[in-house]
C-alpha positions as CSV (number, residue, x, y, z in Angstrom):
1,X,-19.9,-80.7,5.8
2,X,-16.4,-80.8,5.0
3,X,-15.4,-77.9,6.8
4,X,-13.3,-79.0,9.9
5,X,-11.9,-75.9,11.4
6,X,-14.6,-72.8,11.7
7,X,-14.6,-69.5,13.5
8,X,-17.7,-68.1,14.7
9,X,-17.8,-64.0,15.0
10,X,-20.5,-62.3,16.8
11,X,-20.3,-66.3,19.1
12,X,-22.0,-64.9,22.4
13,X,-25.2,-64.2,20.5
14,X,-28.4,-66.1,21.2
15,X,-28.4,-67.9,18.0
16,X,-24.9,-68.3,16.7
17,X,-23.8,-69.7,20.2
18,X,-26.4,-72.4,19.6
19,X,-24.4,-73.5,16.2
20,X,-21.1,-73.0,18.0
21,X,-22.4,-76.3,19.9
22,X,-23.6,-77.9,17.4
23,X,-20.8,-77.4,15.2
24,X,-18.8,-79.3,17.8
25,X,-21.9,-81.8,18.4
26,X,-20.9,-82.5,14.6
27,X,-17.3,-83.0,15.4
28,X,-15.9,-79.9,14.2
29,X,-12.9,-77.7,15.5
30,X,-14.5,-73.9,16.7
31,X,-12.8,-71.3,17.6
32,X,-14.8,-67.5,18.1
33,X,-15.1,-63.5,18.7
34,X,-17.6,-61.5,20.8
35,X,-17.7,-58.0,21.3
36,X,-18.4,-58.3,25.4
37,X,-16.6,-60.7,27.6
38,X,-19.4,-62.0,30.0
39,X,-22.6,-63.3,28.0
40,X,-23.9,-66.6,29.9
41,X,-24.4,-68.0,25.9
42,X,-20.1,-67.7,26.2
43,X,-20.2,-69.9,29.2
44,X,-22.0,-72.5,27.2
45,X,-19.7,-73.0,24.2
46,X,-16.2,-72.0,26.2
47,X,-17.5,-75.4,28.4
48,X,-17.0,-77.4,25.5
49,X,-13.5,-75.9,25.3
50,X,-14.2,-73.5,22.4
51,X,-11.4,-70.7,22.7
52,X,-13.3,-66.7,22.8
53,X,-11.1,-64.1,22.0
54,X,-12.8,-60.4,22.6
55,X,-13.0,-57.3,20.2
56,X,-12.3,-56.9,16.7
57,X,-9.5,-57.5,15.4
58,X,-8.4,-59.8,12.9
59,X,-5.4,-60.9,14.2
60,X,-7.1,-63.4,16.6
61,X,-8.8,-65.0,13.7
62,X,-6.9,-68.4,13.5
63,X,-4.6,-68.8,10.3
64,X,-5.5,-72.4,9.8
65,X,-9.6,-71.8,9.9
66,X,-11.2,-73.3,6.9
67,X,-14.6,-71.4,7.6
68,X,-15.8,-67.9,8.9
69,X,-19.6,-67.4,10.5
70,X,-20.6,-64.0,11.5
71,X,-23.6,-63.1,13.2
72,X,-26.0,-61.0,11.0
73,X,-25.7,-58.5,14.0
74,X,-22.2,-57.3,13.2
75,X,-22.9,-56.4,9.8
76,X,-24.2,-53.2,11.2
77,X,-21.9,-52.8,14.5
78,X,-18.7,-54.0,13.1
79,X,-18.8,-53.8,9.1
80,X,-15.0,-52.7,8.8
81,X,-14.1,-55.7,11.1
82,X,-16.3,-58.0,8.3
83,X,-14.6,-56.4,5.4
84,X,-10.9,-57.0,7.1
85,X,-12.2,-60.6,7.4
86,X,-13.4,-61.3,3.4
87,X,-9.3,-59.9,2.8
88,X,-8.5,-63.2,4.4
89,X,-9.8,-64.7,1.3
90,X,-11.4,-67.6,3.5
91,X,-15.4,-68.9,2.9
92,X,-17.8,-66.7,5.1
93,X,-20.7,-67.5,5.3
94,X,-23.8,-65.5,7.5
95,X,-25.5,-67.5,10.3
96,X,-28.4,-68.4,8.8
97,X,-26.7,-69.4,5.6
98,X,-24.6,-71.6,8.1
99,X,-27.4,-73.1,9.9
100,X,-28.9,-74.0,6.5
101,X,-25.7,-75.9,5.5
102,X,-25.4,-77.3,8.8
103,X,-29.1,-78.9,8.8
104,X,-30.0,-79.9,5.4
105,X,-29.3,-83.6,6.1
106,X,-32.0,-84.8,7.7
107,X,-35.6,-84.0,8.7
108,X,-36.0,-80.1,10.0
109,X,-39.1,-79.0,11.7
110,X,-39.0,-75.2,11.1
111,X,-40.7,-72.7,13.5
112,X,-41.6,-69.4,12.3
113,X,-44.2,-66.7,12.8
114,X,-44.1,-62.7,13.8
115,X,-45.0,-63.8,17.3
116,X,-44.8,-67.1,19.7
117,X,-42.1,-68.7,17.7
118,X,-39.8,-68.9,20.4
119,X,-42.2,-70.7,23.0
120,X,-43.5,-72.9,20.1
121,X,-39.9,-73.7,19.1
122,X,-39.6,-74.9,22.9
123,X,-43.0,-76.4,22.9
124,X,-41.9,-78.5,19.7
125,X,-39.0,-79.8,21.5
126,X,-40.1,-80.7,25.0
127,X,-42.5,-83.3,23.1
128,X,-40.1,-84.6,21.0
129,X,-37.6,-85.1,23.6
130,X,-40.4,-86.3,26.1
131,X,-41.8,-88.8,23.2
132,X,-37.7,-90.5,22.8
133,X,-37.2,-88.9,19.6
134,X,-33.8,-87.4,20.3
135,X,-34.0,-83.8,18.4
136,X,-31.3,-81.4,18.0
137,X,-32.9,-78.3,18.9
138,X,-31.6,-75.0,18.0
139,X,-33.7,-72.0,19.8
140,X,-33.4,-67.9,19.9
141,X,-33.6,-68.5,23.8
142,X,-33.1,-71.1,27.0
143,X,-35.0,-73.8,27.3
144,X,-36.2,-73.8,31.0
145,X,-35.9,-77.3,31.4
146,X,-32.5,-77.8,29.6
147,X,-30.8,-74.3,30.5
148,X,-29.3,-74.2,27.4
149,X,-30.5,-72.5,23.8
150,X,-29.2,-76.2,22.3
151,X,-29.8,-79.8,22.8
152,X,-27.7,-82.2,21.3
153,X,-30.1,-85.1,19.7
154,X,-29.1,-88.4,19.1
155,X,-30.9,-88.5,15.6
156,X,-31.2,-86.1,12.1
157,X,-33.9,-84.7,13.3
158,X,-33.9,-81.1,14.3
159,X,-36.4,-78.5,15.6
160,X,-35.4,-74.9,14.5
161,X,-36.3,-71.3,15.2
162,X,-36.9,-69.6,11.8
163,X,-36.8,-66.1,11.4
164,X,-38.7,-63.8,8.8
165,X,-35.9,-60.7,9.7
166,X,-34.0,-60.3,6.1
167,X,-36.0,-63.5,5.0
168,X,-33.0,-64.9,7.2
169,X,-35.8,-68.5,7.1
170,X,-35.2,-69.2,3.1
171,X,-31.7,-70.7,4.1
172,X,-32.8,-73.4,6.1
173,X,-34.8,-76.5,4.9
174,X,-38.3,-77.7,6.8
175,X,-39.9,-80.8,6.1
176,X,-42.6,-79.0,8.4
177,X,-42.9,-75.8,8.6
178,X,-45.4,-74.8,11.5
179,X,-46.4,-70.5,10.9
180,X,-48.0,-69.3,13.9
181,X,-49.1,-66.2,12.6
182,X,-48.2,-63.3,10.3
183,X,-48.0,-58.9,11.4
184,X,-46.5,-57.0,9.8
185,X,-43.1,-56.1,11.3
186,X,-39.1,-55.2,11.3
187,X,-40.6,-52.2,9.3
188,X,-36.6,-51.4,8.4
189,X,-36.7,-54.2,6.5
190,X,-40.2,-55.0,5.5
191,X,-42.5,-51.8,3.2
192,X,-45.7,-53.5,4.0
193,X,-47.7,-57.0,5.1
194,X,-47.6,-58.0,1.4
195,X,-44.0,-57.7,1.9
196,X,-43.7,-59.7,4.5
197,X,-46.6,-62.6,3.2
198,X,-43.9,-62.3,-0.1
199,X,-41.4,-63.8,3.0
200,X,-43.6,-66.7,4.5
201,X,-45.1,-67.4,1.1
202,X,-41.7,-68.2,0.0
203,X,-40.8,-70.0,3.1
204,X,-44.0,-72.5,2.1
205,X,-42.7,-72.8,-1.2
206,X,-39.9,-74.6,0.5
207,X,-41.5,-77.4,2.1
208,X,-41.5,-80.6,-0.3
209,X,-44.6,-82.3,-1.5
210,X,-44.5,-84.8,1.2
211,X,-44.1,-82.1,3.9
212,X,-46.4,-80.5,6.5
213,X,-47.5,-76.9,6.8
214,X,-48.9,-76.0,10.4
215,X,-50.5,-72.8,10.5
216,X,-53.9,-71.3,11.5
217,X,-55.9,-71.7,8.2
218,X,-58.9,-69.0,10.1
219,X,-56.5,-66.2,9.5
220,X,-56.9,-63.6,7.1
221,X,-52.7,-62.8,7.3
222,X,-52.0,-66.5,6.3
223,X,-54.6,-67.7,4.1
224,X,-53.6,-65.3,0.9
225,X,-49.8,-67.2,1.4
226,X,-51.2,-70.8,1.3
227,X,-52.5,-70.7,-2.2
228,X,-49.2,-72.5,-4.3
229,X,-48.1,-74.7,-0.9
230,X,-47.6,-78.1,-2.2
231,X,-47.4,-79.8,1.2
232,X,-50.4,-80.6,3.1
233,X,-52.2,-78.1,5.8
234,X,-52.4,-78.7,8.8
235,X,-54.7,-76.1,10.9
236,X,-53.6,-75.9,14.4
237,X,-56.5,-73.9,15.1
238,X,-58.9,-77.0,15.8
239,X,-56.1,-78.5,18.3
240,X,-57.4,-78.9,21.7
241,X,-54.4,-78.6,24.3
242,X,-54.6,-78.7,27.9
243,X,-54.4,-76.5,30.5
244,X,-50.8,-75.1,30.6
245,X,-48.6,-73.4,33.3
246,X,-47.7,-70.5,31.1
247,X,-50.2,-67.8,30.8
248,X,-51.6,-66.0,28.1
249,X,-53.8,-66.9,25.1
250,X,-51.1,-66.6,23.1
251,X,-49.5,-69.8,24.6
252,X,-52.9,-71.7,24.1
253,X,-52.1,-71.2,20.4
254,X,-48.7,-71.9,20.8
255,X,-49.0,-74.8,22.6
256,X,-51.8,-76.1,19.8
257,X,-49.4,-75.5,16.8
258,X,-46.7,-77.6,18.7
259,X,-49.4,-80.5,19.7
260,X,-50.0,-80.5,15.6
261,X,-46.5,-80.3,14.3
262,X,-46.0,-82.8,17.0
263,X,-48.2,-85.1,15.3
264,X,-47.7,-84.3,12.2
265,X,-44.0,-86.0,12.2
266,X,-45.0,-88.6,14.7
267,X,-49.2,-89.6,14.3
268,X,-48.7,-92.4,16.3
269,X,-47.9,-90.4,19.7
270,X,-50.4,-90.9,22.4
271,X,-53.0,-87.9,23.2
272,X,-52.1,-88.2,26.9
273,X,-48.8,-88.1,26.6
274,X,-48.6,-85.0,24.8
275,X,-50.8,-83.4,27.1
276,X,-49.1,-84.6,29.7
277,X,-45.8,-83.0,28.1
278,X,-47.2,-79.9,27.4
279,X,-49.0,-79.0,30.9
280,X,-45.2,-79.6,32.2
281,X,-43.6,-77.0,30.1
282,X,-42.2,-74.3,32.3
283,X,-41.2,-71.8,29.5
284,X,-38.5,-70.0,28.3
285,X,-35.8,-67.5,28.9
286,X,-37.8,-63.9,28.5
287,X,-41.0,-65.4,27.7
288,X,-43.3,-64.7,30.8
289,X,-40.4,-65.3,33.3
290,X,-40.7,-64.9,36.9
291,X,-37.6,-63.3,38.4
292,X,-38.2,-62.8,42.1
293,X,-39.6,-60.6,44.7
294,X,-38.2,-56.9,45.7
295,X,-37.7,-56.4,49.2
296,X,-40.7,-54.7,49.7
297,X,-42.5,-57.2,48.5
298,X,-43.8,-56.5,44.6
299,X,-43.3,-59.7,42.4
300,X,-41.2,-59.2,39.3
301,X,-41.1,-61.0,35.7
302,X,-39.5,-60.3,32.2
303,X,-41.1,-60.6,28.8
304,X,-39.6,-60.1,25.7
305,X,-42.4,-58.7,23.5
306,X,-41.6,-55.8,21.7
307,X,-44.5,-55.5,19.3
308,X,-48.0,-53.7,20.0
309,X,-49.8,-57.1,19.8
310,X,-47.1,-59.1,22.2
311,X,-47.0,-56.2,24.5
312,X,-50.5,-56.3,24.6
313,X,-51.2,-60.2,25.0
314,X,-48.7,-60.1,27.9
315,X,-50.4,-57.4,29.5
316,X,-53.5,-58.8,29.2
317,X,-51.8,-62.2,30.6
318,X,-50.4,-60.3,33.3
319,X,-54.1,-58.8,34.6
320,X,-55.6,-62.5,34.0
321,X,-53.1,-64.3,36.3
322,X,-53.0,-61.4,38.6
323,X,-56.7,-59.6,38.7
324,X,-56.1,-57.8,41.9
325,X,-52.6,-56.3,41.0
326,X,-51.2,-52.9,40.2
327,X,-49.3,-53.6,36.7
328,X,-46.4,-51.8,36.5
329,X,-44.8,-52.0,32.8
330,X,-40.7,-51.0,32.1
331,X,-40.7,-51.0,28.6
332,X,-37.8,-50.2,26.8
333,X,-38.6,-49.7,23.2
334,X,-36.7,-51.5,20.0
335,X,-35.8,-50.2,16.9
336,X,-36.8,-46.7,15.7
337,X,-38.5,-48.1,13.0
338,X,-40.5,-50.1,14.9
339,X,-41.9,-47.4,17.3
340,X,-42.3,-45.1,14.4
341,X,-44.7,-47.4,12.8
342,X,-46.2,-48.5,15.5
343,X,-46.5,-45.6,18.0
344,X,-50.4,-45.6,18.0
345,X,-50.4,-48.9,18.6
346,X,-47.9,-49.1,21.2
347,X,-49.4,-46.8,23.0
348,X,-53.0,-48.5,23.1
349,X,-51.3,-51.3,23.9
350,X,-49.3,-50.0,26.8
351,X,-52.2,-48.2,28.4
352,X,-53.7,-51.7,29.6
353,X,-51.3,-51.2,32.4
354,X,-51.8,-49.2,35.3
355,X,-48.5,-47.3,35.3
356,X,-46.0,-47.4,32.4
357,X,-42.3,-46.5,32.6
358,X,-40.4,-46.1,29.2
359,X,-36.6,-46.3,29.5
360,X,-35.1,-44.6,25.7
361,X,-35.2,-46.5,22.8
362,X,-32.8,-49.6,21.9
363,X,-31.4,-48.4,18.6
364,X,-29.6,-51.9,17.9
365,X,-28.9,-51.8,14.4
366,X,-30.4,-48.3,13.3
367,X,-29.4,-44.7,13.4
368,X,-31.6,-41.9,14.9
369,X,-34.6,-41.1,13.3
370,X,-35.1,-38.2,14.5
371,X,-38.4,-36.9,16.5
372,X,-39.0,-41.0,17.7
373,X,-38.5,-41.0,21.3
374,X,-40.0,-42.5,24.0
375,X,-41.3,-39.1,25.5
376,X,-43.3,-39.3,22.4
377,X,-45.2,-43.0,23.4
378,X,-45.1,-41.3,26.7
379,X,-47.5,-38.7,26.3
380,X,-49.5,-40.9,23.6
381,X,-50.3,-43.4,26.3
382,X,-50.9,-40.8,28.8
383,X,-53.5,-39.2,26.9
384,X,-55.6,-42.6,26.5
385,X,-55.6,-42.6,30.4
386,X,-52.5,-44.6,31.8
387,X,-50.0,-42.7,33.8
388,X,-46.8,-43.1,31.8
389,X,-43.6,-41.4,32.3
390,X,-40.2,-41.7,29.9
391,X,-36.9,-41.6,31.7
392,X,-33.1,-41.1,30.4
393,X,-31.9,-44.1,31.5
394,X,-32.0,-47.7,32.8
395,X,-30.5,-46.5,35.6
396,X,-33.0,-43.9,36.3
397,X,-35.8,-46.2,35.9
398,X,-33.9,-48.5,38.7
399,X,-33.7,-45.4,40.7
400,X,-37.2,-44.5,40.9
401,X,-38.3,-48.2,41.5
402,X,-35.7,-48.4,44.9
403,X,-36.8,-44.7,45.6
404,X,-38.5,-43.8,49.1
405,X,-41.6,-43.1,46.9
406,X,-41.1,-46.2,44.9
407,X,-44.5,-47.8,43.2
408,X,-43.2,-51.2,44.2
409,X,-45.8,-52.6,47.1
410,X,-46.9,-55.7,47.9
411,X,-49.8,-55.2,46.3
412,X,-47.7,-54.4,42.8
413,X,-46.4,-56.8,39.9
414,X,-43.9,-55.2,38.0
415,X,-42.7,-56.4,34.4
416,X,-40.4,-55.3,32.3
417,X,-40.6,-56.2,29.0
418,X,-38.9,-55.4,25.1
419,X,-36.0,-57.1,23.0
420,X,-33.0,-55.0,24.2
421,X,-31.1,-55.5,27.8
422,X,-33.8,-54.5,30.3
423,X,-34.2,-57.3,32.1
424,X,-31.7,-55.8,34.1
425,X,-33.6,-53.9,35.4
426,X,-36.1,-56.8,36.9
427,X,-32.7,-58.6,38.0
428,X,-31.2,-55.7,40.5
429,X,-34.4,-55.3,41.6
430,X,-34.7,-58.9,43.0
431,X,-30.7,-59.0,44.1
432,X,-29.8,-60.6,41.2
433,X,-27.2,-58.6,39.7
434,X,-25.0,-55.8,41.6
């Protein structure tokens, strides 16, 4: 890139932070704007000496920038502040379309899929970077090992969280492309699964002739997209793995399509020391993560699933690893959308628990729709037999969980789990924030 001197907007977000490093891992001049002051992602770049400015206003957007990235996110929260920016007359480009220019020199391994891509993104990069092959990894979390949603490789190899939001996954460029599965999902976006197989079976279209495709050929969601792929397929299905630290089934399948992407850039890697690699892996941010113990005693962990089948494979994680516990699920719903489409299903899934507490849904991006509330998934999941209650607040879920008739025993592990800011809830229960 010629670019020298970019601004990032939207820079404390989980993914444009990660190219905020890597910009200056490239030897470029950043400079950025967040809406909040105190995201640990601002930490990250503003220890590389990146100057944050806060709020919106265009004034703090230097004169001398060459470049503008904004976060897709601020097309919906800020889309005067964008339009104030294109007056500028400088290049903007969105992140993904950044991302894409950043990493098309080179070899990109490219992980997508409706669930798991996080973990398998992770997965991808502890065996690389176990194996000496020095990959710049770019991840929509923190790598547990690293602490850090980006690690700085020493090669032009990079591993890459793909995501099928907007199609947001065309702009980048995989030489392997590893799909662990296909649902149909971000229904704001999305009319239908065709719609979204129209997505991934573009995203194959993108791998060259000499490329990989990793994905699980037994599925009847992926099999209709594979039919044009030039690349070879790769089934991860018939992978065996070992046996891993993180819970769930789904990680079993996570962990096989990273053993075969693995291979597939690098068939000369030992068995053992992949397995070895992949037993180690500790996880990431939001993914199955232990928190802490309250004071009286109930063990607490965060997941970030927020549709019907994650909630549901992390529930049924949750009773595997803990048989004799009382499950206690916080889930904060995301998107209206979503819960509209899937409020059945949410609700079956959510009545796997034993008691289920539903803080009000995360609007993010999307107006009301109105009649979609979480007093509505309440009584759904009450009726299929789960006590489930909806409450006004985060707050007034924290409330009732430090309350004098608090469900929280020793004999109780509580997790709270969807896409919005509710781990805060699992952190002031276990002292970790005020």
């Amino acid at each position: 890139m010629d670019t020298k001197k970019i601004h990032l907007v939207g820079i404390g977000g989980i993914g444009i932070s990660s190219l905020a490093q890597l910009y200056v891992h490239q030897g470029h001049m950043v400079t950025g704007t967040n809406d909040i002051p105190s995201p640990a992602t601002l930490d990250r770049v503003r220890a590389l000496g990146v100057p944050v400015t806060i709020g919106a206003d265009v004034k703090e957007v230097p004169e001398e920038v060459d470049m503008i990235v904004y976060s897709d996110a601020w097309l919906q929260t800020e889309p005067e502040f964008l339009e104030a920016l294109r007056a500028l007359g400088k290049p903007m480009l969105s992140y993904f379309e950044a991302l894409g220019e950043a990493t098309k020199e080179g070899t990109s391994i490219v992980v997508s899929g409706t669930h798991g891509k996080t973990s398998t993104t992770a997965m991808v990069a502890k065996l690389l970077i176990d194996a000496g092959k020095n990959p710049t990894v770019i991840v929509g979390s923190v790598l547990a090992e690293q602490g850090t949603n980006f690690v700085a490789g020493k090669s032009d190899l990079f591993v890459i969280e793909g995501c099928e939001y907007r199609r947001h996954f065309l702009e980048l460029h995989p030489d392997i492309l590893v799909i662990t599965n296909i649902e149909l999902d971000h229904t704001d976006y999305y009319t239908d699964l065709d719609d979204i197989q129209d997505a991934f079976e573009s995203a194959i279209a993108l791998v060259p002739q000499e490329g990989t495709i990793v994905t699980d050929t037994a599925s009847d969601t992926i099999v209709p997209v594979l039919h044009h792929a030039r690349a070879r397929v790769v089934p991860y299905q018939e992978v065996v793995v070992p046996e891993l630290k993180v819970p769930g089934t789904f990680n079993c399948a996570n962990a096989q399509a990273a053993k075969a992407a693995a291979y597939a850039l690098c068939p000369a890697l030992h068995e053992d020391d992949i397995d070895s690699s992949l037993a180690a892996f500790a996880g990431t941010w939001r993914r199955f993560e232990y928190r802490g113990t309250t004071n009286s005693g109930a063990m607490v962990y965060d997941d970030y699933a927020h549709h019907p089948t994650a909630v549901q494979g992390t529930i049924e994680a949750m009773r595997t690893t803990f048989p004799d516990k009382h499950i206690v699920v916080v889930f904060h719903p995301h998107l209206y959308s979503r819960t509209r489409s899937f409020m059945d299903a949410f609700a079956k899934a959510l009545s796997a628990a034993d008691e289920v507490l539903l803080a009000p849904i995360y609007a993010a991006r999307e107006a009301l729709i109105p009649g979609v509330t979480s007093d509505m998934l309440a009584e759904k999941t009450a009726a299929l037999g789960t006590p489930a209650r909806a409450f006004p607040s985060l707050d007034a879920i924290y409330e009732h969980l430090t309350a004098s008739t608090s469900p929280l025993t020793p004999d109780t592990v509580l997790i709270t789990m969807g896409a919005g800011d509710v781990y805060h809830v699992a952190d002031r229960l276990v002292g970790k924030r005020d």
